[in-house]
N, C-alpha and C positions, 0 to 999 in steps of 0.2 A: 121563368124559373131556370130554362137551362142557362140563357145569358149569365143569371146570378151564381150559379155553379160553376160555368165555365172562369168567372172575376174571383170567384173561391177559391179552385183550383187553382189560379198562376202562379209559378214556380216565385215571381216576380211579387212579394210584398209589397200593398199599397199601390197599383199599377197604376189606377186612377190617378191619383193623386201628382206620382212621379211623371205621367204623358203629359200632367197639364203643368208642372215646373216647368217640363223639359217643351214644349211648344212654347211657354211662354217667355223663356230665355232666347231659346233659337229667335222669337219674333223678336227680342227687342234686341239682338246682339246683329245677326243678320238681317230678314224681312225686313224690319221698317228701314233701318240704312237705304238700301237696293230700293227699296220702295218711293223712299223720299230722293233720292236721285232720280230717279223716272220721272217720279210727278216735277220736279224743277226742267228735264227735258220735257215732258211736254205742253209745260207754262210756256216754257220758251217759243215753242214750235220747233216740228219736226224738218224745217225748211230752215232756219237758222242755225240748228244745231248738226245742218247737215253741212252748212255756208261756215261754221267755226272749224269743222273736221276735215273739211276738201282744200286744205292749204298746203301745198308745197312743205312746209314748218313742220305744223302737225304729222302728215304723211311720212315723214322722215323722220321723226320721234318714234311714232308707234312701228315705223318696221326696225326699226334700230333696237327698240325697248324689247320687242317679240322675236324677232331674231336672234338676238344674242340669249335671250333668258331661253328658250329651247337648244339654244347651242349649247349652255352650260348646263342646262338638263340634261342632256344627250351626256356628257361627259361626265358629269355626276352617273348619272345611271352603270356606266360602264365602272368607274375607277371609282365610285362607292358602292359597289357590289364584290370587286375583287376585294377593297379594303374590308368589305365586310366578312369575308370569308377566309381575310387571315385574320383577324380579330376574334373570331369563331372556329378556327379547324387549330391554327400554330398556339404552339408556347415557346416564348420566344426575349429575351430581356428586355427588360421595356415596354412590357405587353403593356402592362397597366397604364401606364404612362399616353403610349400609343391612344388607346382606349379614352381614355378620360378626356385628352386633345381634341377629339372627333369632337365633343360638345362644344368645344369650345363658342363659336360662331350663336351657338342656345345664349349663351351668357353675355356675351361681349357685346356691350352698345352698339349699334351700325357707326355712329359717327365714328365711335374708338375706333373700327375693324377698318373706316376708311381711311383714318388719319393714317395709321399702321400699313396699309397696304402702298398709299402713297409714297411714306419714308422710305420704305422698300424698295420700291418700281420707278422712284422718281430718278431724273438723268444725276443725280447726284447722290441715290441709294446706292444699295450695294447690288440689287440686279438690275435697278436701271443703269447704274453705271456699266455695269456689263454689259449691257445690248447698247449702251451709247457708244462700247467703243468697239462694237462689233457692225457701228453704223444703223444701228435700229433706238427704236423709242417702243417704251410701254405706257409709263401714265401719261395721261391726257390725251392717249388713244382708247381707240374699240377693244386694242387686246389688254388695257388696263380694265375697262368696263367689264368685260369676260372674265377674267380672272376676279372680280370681286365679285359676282353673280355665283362663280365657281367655288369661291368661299362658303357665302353667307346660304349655299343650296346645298352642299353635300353632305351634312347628317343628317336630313332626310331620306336620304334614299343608304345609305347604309346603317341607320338605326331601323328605319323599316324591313331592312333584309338581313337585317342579322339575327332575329331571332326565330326568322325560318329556317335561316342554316345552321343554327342551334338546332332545331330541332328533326332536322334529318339524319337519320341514323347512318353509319358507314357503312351497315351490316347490305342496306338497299348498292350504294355502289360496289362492294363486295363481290353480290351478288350477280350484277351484272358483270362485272368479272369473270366471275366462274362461267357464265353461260356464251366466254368468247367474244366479248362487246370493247373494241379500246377506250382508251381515256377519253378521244374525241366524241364517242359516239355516247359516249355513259353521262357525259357534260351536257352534250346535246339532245338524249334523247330519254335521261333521266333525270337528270339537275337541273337545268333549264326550265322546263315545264313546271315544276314546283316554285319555283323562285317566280316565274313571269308574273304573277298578279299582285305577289309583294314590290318587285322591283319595279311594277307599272305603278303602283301607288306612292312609290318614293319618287321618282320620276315627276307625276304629277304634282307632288308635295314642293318637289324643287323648283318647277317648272312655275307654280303659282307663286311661293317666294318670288323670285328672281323678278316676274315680272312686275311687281308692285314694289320691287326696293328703290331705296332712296336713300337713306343717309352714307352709307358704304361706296356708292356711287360717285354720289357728287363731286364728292375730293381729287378722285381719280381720274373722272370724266373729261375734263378739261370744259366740258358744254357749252361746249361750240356747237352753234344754230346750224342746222344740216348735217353736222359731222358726228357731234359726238355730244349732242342733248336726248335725253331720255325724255320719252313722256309723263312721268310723275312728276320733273321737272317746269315741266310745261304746265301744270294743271297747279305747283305751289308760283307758278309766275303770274297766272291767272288770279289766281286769289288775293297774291298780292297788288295787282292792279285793280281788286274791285270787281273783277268780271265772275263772279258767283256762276253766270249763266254759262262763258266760254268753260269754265273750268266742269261744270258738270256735263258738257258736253263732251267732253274730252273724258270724262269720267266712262260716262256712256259707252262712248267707242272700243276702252280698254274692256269694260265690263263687257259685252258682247263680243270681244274677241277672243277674252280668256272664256265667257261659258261655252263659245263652238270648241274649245283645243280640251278644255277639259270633259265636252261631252263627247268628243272623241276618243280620248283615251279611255273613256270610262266604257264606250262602247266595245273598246279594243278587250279590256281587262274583263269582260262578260264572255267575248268570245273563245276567251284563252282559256277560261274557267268551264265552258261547257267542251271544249274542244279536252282538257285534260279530264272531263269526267267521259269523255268517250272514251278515251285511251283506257 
């Protein structure tokens, strides 16, 4: 009887009903995926898919692919957090305009955004011809691969922070004002703190992007074996030779690399969260 009262009670219509859509979407869209990768690694064995992953090739893919997609997190995080907070605090000509571009990367095919980024950065665009004749190169290097990761990652983390600094009132820095606190310290030890667990989760949002793209990439990449292949790369090269088994082992490996970085960050954004309810 209380159980039945307590399913009466939920603010939540149909609650029943909605946990078992919503478990059984999550199973078929995530779970089985993840699931059905695992079970092909350990058809495989844990010993071959450890002998496909320990290759000089491989190794240099996945630190290339994880490095650089946390490097462009990192840089999203910062300069889509400021963008987010003139997008939210100024009015300014072109706001709207400004504003509506931020999506842009939501809409734009990866292939388009690669092709595009290439015309651009290539030694006969208009910025690659400027660092060609400043003696430097961008596409079909690492800082061509960064800059499209930097792309196709920054409206997550300034769509995720913009509408917390919407919704911070001015009256709070104001306030800290009047009680003798400067700009640095109002930023850092009133703004800041409110913003960290949005600006962790856009972070992580870019962070996951970045490292499973691929169409944006490849144009740009030049993918070159050591230098400048990605590991998605690697795993559609598999496929297309037929190796079903190397490419989920490689799947694998990304997969268990991105769940420790995102259960870290998630551990981070737990901390921050009880740290600002002590405050």
């Amino acid at each position: 009887m209380a159980l039945a009262f307590r399913l009466q009670k939920s603010p939540m219509p149909g609650f029943g009903l909605g946990m078992g859509i919503t478990l059984a979407m999550l199973s078929l869209i995530v779970i089985l995926p993840v699931g059905a990768l695992l079970a092909r690694g350990i058809s495989y064995g844990p010993e071959a898919v450890w002998a496909t992953i320990n290759t000089p090739r491989v190794w240099a893919a996945l630190y290339l692919s994880f490095r650089l997609a946390f490097l462009a997190a990192l840089f999203n995080l910062v300069f889509g957090t400021l963008l987010a907070w003139v997008l939210a605090r100024y009015d300014f000509p072109g706001r709207r305009l400004v504003d509506a571009l931020v999506d842009l990367p939501f809409a734009l095919p990866t292939a388009v955004a690669g092709i595009a980024l290439t015309a651009l950065y290539a030694p006969n665009g208009i910025f690659g011809g400027i660092a060609r004749d400043l003696g430097g190169k961008i596409a079909y290097t690492q800082w061509g691969i960064l800059i499209a990761l930097i792309f196709v990652g920054l409206p997550f983390v300034t769509r995720t922070v913009q509408p917390v600094i919407a919704e911070i009132e001015q009256e709070v820095e104001e306030a800290s004002a009047t009680l003798g606190a400067g700009r640095f310290h109002t930023l850092r030890r009133v703004i800041l703190p409110m913003l960290l667990p949005a600006a962790l989760t856009g972070f992580a949002l870019s962070l996951a992007r970045a490292v499973g793209e691929y169409g944006s990439v490849i144009f740009i990449a030049g993918n070159l074996p050591m230098k400048t292949e990605i590991a998605p790369l690697l795993i559609v090269i598999k496929l297309e030779e037929f190796d079903y088994d190397g490419a989920a082992a490689i799947g694998i490996a990304m997969l268990l690399i991105s769940f420790s970085m995102l259960l870290a960050i998630n551990l981070i954004q737990i901390w921050s969260r009880r740290r600002i309810g002590h405050v």
